[in-house]
N, C-alpha and C positions, 0 to 999 in steps of 0.2 A: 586513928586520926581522921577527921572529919575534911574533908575537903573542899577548898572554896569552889564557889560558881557563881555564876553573874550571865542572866541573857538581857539582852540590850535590843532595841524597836527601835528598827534602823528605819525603817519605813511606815507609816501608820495609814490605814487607808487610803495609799497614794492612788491616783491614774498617772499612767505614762503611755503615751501615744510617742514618744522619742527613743531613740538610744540614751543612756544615762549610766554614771556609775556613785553610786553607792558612798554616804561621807566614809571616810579611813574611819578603823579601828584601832585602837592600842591594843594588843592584846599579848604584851610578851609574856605576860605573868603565868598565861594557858599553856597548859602543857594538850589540849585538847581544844578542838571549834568546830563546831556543828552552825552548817546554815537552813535557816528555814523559810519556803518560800511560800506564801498561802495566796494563790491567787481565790479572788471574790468571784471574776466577773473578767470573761474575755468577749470583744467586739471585732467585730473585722472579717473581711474574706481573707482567709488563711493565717489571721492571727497568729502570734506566739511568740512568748518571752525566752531569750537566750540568756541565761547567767554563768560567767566563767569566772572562778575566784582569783582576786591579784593580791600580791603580796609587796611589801615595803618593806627596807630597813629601816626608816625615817617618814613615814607617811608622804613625801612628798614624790619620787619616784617610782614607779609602779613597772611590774611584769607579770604574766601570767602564770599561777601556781603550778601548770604542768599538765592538770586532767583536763580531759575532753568538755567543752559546753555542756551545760544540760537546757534542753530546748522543753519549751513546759507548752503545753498547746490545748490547755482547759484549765477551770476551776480546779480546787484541791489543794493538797499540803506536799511539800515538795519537802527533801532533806537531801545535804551531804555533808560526811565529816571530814577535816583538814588536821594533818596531823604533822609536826617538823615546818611548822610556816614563818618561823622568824617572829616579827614585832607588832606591824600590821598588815591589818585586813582590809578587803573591801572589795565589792561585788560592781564587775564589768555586765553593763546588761544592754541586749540587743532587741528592739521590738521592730515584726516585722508581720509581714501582711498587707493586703488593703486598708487604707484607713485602720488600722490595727487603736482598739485602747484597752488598755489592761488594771484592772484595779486591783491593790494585795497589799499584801504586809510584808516584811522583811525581818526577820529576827537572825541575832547571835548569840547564840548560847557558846559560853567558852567554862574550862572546866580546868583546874590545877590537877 
């Protein structure tokens, strides 16, 4: 049996100089979700992106999936996979630093 998958560019060459979170995801149909974070280009004395993944029954409500932040503090490809997450997704992010800007990508790969 061939299994479906679908990753989705939640973010396309963003800058964010703010805290921000991520549009919802539907993704009840995964049995699997993998987030990928590709920062381009970090700026700032002390720079760095905090991403904590939140979950939804309903996309409008939101909580924290459970795991610890991951604080990213350079360029690079970043990943974590989410597994038992319910319906949607969507990534809590915290930019912190002086003057902090941070430019990347955001992907979800989700997998039956």
């Amino acid at each position: 049996m061939v299994r479906r998958s679908f990753t989705a560019v939640i973010e396309k060459n963003a800058t964010w100089t703010s805290d921000f979170e991520t549009e919802p995801y539907e993704a009840g149909w995964a049995s699997e979700a993998r987030w990928f974070v590709r920062i381009l280009e970090m700026k700032g004395n002390g720079a760095a992106l905090s991403v904590t993944p939140q979950i939804s029954p309903d996309g409008l409500f939101w909580c924290d999936e459970g795991r610890e932040q991951l604080v990213l503090r350079g360029p690079g490809l970043y990943s974590f996979a989410l597994r038992d997450f319910g319906n949607w997704l969507r990534l809590k992010a915290r930019v912190s630093g002086g003057e902090p800007s941070v430019k990347g990508f955001i992907y979800l790969a989700l997998k039956e």
